[in-house]
ROVEXGU-878626 format. One record per residue (C-alpha): residue number from 1; residue in one letter; x negated, y, z. Coordinates in Angstrom, 1 decimal. Layout:
! residues N
NODE  pos  code      c1      c2      c3
NODE  NUM     A       X       Y       Z
...
***
This chain:
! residues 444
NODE  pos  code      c1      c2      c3
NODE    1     X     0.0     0.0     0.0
NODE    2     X    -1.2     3.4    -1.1
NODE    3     X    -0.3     6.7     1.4
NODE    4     X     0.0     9.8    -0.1
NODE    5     X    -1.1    12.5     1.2
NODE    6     X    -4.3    15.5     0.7
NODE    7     X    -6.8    15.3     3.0
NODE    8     X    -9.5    18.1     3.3
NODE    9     X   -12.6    18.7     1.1
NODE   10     X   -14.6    17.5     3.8
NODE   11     X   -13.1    14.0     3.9
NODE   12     X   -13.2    13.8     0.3
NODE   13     X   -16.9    14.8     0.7
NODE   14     X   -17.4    12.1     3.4
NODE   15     X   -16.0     9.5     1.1
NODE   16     X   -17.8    10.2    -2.4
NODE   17     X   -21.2    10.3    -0.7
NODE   18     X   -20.2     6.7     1.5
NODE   19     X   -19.2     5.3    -1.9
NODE   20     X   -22.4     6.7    -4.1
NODE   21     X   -24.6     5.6    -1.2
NODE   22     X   -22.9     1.9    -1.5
NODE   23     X   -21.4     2.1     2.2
NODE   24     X   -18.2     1.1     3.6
NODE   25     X   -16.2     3.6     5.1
NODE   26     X   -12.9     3.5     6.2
NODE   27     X   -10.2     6.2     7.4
NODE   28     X    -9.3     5.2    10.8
NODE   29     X    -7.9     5.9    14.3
NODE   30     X    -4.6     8.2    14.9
NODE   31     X    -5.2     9.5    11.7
NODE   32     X    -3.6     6.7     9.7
NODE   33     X    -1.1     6.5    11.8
NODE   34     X     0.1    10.5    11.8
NODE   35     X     0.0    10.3     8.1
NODE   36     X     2.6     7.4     8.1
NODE   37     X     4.9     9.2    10.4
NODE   38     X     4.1    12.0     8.0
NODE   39     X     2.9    14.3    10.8
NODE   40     X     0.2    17.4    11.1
NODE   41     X    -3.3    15.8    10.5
NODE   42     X    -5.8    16.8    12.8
NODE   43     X    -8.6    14.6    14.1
NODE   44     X   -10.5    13.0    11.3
NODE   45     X   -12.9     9.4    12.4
NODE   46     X   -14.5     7.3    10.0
NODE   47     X   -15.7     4.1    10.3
NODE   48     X   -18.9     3.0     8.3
NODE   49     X   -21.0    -0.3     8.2
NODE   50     X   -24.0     2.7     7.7
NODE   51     X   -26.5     2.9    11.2
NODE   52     X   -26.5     6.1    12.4
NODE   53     X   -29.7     6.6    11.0
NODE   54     X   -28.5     6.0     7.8
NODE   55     X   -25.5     8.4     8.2
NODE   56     X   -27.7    11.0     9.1
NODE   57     X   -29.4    10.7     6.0
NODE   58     X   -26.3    11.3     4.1
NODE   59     X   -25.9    14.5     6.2
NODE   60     X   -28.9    15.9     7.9
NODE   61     X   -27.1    18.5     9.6
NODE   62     X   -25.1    16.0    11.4
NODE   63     X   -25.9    15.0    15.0
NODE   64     X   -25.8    12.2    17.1
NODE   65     X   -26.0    12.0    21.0
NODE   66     X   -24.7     9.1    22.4
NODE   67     X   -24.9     5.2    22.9
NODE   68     X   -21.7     4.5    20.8
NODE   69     X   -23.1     5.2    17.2
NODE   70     X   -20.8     8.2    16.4
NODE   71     X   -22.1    10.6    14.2
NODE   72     X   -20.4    13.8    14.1
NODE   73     X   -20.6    16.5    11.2
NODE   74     X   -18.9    20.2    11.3
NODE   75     X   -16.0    21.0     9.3
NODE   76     X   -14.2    23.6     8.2
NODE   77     X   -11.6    23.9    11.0
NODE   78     X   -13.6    23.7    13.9
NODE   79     X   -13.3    20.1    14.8
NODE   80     X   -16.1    17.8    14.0
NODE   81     X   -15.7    14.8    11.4
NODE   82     X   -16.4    12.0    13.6
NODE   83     X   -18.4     9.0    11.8
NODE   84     X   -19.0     5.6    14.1
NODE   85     X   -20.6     2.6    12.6
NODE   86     X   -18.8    -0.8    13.0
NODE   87     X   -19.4    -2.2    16.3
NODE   88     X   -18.4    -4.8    19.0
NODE   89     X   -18.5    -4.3    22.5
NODE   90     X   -18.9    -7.2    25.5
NODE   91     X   -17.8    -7.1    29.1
NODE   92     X   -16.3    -3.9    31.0
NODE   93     X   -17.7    -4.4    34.5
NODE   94     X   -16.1    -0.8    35.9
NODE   95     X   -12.8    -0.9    33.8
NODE   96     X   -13.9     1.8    31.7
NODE   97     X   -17.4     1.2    29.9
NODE   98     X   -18.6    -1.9    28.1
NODE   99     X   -21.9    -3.4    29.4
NODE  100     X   -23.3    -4.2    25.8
NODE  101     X   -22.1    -2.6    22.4
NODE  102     X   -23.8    -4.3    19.4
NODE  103     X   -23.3    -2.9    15.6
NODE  104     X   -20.6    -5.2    13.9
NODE  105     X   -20.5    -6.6    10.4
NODE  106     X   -16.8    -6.2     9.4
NODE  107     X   -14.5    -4.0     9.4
NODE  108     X   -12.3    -6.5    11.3
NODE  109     X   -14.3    -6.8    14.0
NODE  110     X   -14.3    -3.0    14.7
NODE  111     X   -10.6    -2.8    14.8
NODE  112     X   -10.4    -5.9    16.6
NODE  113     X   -11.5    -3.8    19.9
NODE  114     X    -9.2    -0.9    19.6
NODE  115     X    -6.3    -0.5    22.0
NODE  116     X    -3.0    -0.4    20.1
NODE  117     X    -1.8    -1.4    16.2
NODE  118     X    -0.6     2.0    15.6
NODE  119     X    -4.0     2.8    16.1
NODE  120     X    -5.9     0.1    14.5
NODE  121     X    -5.1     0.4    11.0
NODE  122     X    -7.6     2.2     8.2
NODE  123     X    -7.7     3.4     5.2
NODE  124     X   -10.3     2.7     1.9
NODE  125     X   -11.8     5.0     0.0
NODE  126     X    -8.5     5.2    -2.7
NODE  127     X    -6.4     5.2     0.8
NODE  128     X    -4.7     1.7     0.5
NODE  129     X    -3.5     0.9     3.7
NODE  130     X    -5.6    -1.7     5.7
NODE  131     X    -3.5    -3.2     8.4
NODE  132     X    -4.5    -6.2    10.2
NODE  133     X    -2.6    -6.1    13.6
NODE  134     X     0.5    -5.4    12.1
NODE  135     X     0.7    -1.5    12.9
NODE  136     X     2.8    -0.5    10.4
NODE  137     X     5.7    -2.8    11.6
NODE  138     X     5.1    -1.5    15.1
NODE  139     X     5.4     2.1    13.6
NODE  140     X     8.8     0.4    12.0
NODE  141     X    10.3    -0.7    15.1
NODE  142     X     8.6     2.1    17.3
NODE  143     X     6.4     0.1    19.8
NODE  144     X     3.5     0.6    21.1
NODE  145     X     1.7    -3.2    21.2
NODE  146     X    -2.0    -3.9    22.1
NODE  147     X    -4.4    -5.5    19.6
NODE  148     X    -4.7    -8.9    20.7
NODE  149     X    -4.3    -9.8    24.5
NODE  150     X    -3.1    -6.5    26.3
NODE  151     X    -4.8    -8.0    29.4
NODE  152     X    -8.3    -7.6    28.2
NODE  153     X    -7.6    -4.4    26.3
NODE  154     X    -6.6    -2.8    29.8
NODE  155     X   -10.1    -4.6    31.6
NODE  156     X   -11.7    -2.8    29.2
NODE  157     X   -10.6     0.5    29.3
NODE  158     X    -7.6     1.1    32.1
NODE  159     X    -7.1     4.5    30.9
NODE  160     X    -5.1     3.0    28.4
NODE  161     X    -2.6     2.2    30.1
NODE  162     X    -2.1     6.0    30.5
NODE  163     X    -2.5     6.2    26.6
NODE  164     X     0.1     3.8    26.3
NODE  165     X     2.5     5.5    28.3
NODE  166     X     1.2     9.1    27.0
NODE  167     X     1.5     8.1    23.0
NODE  168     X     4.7     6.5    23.8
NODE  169     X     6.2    10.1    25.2
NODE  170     X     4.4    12.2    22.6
NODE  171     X     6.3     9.3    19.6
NODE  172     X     9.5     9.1    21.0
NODE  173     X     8.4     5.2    21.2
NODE  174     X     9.3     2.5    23.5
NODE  175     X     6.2    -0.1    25.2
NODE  176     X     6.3    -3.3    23.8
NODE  177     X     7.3    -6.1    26.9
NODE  178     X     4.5    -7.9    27.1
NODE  179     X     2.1    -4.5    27.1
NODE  180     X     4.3    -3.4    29.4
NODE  181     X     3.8    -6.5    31.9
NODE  182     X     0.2    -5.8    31.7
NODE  183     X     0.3    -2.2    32.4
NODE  184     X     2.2    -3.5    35.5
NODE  185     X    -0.1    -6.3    36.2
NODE  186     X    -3.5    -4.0    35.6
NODE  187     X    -1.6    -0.7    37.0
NODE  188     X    -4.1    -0.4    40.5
NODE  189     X    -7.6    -0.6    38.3
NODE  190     X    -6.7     3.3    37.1
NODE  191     X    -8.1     3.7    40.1
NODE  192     X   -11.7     2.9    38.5
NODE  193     X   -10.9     6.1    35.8
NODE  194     X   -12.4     9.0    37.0
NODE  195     X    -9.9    12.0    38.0
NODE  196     X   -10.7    14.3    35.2
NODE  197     X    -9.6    11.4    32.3
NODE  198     X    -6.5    11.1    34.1
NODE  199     X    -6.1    14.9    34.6
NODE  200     X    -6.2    15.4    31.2
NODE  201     X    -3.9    12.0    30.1
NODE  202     X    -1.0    13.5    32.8
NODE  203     X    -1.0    16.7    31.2
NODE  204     X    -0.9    15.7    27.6
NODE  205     X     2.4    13.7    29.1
NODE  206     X     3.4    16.6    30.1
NODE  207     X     3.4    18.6    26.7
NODE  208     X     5.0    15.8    24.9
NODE  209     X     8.2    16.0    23.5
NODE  210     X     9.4    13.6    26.0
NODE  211     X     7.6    14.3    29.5
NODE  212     X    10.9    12.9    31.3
NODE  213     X    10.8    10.0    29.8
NODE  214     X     6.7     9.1    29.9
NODE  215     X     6.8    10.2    33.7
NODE  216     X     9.5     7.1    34.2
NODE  217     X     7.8     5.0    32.1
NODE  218     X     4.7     5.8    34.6
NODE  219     X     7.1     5.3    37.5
NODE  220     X     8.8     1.5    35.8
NODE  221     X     4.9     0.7    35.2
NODE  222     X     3.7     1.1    38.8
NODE  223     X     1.0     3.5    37.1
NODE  224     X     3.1     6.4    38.9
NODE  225     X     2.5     4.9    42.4
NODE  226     X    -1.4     5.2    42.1
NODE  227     X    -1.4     8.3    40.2
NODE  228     X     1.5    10.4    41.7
NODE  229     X     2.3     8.4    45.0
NODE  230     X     3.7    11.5    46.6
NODE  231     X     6.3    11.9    43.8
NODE  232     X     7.1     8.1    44.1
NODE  233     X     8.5     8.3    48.1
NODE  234     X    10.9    10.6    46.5
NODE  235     X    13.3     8.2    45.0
NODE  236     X    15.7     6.9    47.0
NODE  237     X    16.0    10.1    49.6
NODE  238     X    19.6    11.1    49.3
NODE  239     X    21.0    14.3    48.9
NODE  240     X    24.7    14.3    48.0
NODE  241     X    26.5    15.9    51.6
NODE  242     X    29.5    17.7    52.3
NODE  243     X    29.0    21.2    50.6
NODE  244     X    26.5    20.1    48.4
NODE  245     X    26.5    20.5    45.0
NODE  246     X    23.6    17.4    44.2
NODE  247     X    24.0    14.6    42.0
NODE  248     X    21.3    12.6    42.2
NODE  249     X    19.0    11.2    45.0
NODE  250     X    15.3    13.5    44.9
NODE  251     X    13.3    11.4    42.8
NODE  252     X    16.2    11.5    39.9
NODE  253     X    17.0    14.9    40.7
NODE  254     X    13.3    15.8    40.1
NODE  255     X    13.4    13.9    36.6
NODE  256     X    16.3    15.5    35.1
NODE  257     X    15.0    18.5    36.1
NODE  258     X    12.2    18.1    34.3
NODE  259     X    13.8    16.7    31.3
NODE  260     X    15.7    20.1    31.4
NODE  261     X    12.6    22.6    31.4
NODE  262     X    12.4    24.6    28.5
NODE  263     X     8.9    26.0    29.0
NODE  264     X     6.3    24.2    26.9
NODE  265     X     3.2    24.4    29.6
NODE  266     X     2.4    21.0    30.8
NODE  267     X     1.7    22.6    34.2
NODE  268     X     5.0    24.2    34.8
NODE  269     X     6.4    20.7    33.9
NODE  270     X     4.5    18.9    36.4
NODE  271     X     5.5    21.4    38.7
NODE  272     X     8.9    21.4    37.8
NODE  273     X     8.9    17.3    38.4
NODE  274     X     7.4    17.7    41.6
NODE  275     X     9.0    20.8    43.6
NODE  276     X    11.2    19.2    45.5
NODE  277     X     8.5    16.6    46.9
NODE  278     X     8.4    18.1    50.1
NODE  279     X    12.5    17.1    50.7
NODE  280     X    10.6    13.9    51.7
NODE  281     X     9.0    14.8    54.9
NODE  282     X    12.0    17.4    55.9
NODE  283     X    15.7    15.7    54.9
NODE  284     X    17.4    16.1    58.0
NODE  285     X    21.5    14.3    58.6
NODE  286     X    23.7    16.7    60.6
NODE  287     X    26.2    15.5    62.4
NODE  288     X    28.6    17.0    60.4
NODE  289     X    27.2    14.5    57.7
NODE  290     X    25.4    17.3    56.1
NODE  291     X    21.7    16.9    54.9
NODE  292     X    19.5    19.5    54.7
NODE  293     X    15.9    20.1    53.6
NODE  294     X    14.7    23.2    55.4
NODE  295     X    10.7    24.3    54.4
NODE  296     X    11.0    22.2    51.9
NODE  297     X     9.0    24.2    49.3
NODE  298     X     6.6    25.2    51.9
NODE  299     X     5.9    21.4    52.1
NODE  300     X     6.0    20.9    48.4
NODE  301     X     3.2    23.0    47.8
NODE  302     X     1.1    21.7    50.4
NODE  303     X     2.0    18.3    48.4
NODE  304     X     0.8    20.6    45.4
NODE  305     X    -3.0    21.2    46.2
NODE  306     X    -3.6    17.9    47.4
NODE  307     X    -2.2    17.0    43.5
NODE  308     X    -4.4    19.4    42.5
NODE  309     X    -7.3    19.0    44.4
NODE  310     X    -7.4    15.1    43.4
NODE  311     X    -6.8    15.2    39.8
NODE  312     X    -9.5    18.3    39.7
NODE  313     X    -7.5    21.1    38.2
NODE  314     X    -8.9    24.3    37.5
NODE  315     X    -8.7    27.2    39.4
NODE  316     X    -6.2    28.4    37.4
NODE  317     X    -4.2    25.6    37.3
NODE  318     X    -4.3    25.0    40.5
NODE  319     X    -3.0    28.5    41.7
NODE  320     X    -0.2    28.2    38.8
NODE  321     X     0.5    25.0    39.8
NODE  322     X     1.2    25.7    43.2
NODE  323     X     2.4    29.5    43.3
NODE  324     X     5.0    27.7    41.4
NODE  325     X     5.9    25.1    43.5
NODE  326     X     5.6    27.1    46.7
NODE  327     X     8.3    29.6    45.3
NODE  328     X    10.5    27.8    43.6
NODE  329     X    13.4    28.2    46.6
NODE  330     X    13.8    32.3    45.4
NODE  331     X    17.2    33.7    46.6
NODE  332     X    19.4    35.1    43.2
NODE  333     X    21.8    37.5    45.3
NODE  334     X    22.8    40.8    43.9
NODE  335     X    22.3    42.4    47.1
NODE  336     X    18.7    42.7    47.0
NODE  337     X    16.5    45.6    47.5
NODE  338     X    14.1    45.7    44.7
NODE  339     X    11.3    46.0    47.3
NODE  340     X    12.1    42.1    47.6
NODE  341     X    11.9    41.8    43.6
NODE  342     X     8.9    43.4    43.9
NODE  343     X     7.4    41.0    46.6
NODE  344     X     8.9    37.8    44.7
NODE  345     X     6.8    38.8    41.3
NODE  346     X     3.9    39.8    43.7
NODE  347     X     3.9    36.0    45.3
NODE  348     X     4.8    33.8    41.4
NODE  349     X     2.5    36.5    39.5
NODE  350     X     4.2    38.5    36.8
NODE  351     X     2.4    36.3    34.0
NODE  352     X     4.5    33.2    35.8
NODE  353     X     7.8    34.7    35.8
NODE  354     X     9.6    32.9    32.9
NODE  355     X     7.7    29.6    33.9
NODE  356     X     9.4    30.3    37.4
NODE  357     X    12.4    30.9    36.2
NODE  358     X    12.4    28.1    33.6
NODE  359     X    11.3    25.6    36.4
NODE  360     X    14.6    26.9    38.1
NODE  361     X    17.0    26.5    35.4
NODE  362     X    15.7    22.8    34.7
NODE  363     X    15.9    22.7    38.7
NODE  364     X    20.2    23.8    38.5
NODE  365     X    20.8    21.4    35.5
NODE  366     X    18.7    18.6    36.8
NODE  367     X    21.1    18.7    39.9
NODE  368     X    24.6    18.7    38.2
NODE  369     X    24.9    22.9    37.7
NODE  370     X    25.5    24.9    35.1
NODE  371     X    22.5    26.3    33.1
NODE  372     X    22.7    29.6    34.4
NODE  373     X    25.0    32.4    36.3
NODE  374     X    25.5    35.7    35.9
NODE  375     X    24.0    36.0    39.4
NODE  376     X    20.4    34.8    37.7
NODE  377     X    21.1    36.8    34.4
NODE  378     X    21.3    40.1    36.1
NODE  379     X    18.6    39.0    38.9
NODE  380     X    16.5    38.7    35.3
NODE  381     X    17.2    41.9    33.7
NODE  382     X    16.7    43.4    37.5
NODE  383     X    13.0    42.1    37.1
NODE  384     X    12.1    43.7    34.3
NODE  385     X    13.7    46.7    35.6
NODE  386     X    12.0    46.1    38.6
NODE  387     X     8.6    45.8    36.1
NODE  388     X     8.8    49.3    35.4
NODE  389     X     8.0    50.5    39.0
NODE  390     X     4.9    50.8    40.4
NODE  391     X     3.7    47.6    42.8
NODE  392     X     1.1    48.9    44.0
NODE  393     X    -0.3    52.9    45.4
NODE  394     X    -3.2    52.6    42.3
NODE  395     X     0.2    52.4    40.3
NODE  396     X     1.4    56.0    41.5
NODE  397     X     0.6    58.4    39.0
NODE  398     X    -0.8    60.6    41.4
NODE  399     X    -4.6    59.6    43.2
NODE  400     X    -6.7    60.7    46.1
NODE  401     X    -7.8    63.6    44.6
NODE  402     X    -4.4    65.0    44.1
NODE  403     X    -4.1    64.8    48.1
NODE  404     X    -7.5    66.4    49.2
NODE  405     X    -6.9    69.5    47.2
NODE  406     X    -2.8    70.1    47.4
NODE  407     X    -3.3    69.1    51.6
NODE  408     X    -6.7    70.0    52.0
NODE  409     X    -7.8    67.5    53.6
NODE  410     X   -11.2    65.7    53.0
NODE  411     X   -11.7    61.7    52.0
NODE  412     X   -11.0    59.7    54.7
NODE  413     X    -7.8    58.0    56.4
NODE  414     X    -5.2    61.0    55.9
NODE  415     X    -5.3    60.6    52.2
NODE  416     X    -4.7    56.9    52.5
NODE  417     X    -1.5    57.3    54.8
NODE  418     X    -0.3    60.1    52.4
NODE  419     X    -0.9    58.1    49.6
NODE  420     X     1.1    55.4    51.5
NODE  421     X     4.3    57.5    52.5
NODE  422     X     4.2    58.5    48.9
NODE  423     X     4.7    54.9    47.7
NODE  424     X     7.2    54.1    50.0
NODE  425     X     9.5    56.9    49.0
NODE  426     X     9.3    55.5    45.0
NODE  427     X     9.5    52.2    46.6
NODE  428     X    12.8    53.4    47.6
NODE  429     X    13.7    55.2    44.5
NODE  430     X    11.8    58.2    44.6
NODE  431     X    10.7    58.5    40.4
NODE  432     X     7.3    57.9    39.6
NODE  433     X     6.5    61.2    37.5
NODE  434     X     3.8    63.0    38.6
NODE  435     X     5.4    66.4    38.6
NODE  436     X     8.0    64.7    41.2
NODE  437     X     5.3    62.5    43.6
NODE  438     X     3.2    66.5    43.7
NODE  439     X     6.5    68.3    44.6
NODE  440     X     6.9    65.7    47.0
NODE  441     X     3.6    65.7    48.5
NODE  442     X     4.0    69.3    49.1
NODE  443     X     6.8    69.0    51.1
NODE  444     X     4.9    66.2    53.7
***
């Protein structure tokens, strides 16, 4: 079978000079199997029975640093052609790394040792479809299968189990029941992955197009109990009460309210899945019947940075992350001064608002409310209002100076506690116009 599709000068390049040279190389990786979902290619690998050595060769400026033969070579978007010679690997000791890699002969034997069909297909040099697992059925029937026994493909790399459950969410696919079994079976040695591989497989869950769905595949796999075990004591911790408006116990609740976020950021999604983790620690029966969670967000976030802390998030992240979850509880009442606007967008961070108030919206849908009120619409437009006005006395459009020469006074204290009364008064209205803030500081 022939695919049709254009591939860039560079991969053209790749393959003429293979070809002239007398060397096979083959198309292969996720590559193949974008191209027959007929998706956006991006990340271009090669397979070659050609040593490094000899690949660099073909293209001097090429470079090669590591033990697994992979040449790489610039391209024209940024993103480096990729080039590995055939090879077989023996033994994974530490679940992650094989113990011996030796250059193969066939391309068989290369694809032989990747992780799923979908994966393991290639393409010649006149792009007929080489497919020796069967990948393009699985693509058919949307599965995600192994290559070969799923048990050794998880000893040797237990991250992909996580790539399973990742490529499943990002495909709108479903896991094949015996790779499933094994995921279930292997599920504890992702504890042998370090926590920046699994970091950055969470997240990419996260920005699929179905992060709801790849978190419960992580929680039917038992993957979910090593890698989010806080989220996992969730389930089962009721909330429906007298005067309640929830639906679902936490652990659903927390789910649906994911699957409701709008906002695309893998972090606000994570956050969104785990703010209510803290209801855990704090549910509380009345006598009345009534259950109540109170502090729960304060527990949440402490819940939060130990997430954060152990899957090595950024500093950025991390403050997102848990800002996020810490503040999620907001009040939406009418009756509010915009001095308490001020201090919620102080406490999220203005460049967090619509994640906030995204997480909140998945949060009322993922319980059994409507999307929104007008109560939240106008609490919206009040924060941009409220955006408008200074949050700070460096945002007064008057300064120090102005007060030493209108009070006469020199630098010290007194122009600080003038400059304070000042931003008080515009905190409670007073317009922030310079003319009106001197007229007024004449009058103090």
């Amino acid at each position: 079978m022939k695919v049709n599709f254009t591939p860039p000068a560079g991969v053209l390049d790749i393959l003429k000079k293979f070809k002239k040279a007398k060397y096979e190389i083959y198309i292969v990786g996720g590559v193949v199997r974008d191209a027959l979902l007929d998706k956006p290619l991006y990340d271009w690998d090669f397979t070659t029975n050609a040593t490094p050595d000899e690949i660099l060769k073909l293209f001097p400026e090429g470079f090669y640093d590591n033990k697994f033969g992979t040449v790489g070579i610039k391209n024209e978007e940024g993103r480096p052609y990729e080039i590995t010679t055939f090879r077989t690997e023996e033994n994974y000791t530490d679940n992650r790394h094989p113990d011996k890699i030796s250059w193969g002969k066939t391309l068989q034997e290369d694809l032989l040792r990747r992780d799923f069909t979908i994966n393991a297909m290639a393409l010649d040099h006149n792009f007929d479809l080489i497919d020796l697992y069967d990948g393009q059925s699985d693509i058919k029937n949307k599965l995600i299968r192994c290559v070969g026994n799923p048990q050794d493909r998880f000893s040797e790399d237990a991250l992909r189990m996580m790539r399973a459950v990742r490529i499943a969410s990002q495909l709108g696919f479903t896991i094949e029941q015996a790779t499933m079994k094994a995921i279930q079976t292997n599920a504890s040695k992702i504890k042998n992955i370090s926590a920046e591989r699994i970091h950055d497989e969470l997240l990419k869950l996260m920005a699929s197009p179905y992060p709801a769905d790849g978190y419960l595949l992580l929680h039917n796999s038992g993957l979910g109990t090593e890698i989010l075990p806080e989220m996992e004591t969730t389930f089962g911790v009721e909330q429906k009460s007298p005067s309640r408006h929830h639906v679902f116990d936490v652990g659903t609740h927390s789910v649906e309210a994911l699957r409701n976020c709008v906002s695309p950021d893998p972090i606000t999604r994570l956050a969104t899945l785990i703010h209510d983790v803290g209801k855990a620690k704090t549910q509380r029966i009345l006598a009345t019947g009534t259950i109540t969670f109170y502090n729960h967000e304060m527990e949440s976030a402490k819940t939060a940075v130990k997430i954060a802390d152990r899957l090595r998030f950024s500093n950025a992240e991390k403050d997102k992350f848990v800002r996020l979850v810490r503040w999620h509880q907001f009040t939406v009442d009418e009756r509010q001064t915009d001095s308490a606007i001020r201090r919620f967008i102080k406490n999220v961070g203005l460049e967090n608002i619509d994640d906030m108030i995204a997480l909140r919206v998945g949060d009322r849908l993922g319980g059994g409310a409507r999307a929104t009120s007008w109560r939240l619409e106008e609490y919206k437009a009040r924060i941009l209002k409220v955006q408008k006005q200074p949050f700070s006395i460096p945002d007064l459009k008057i300064d120090g100076h102005d007060v030493m020469e209108i009070k006469n006074v020199p630098a010290g204290p007194q122009v600080g506690k003038y400059l304070q009364t000042i931003f008080e008064e515009v905190e409670q209205g007073l317009a922030n116009e310079r003319g009106v803030l001197i007229e007024k500081l004449k009058l103090l």
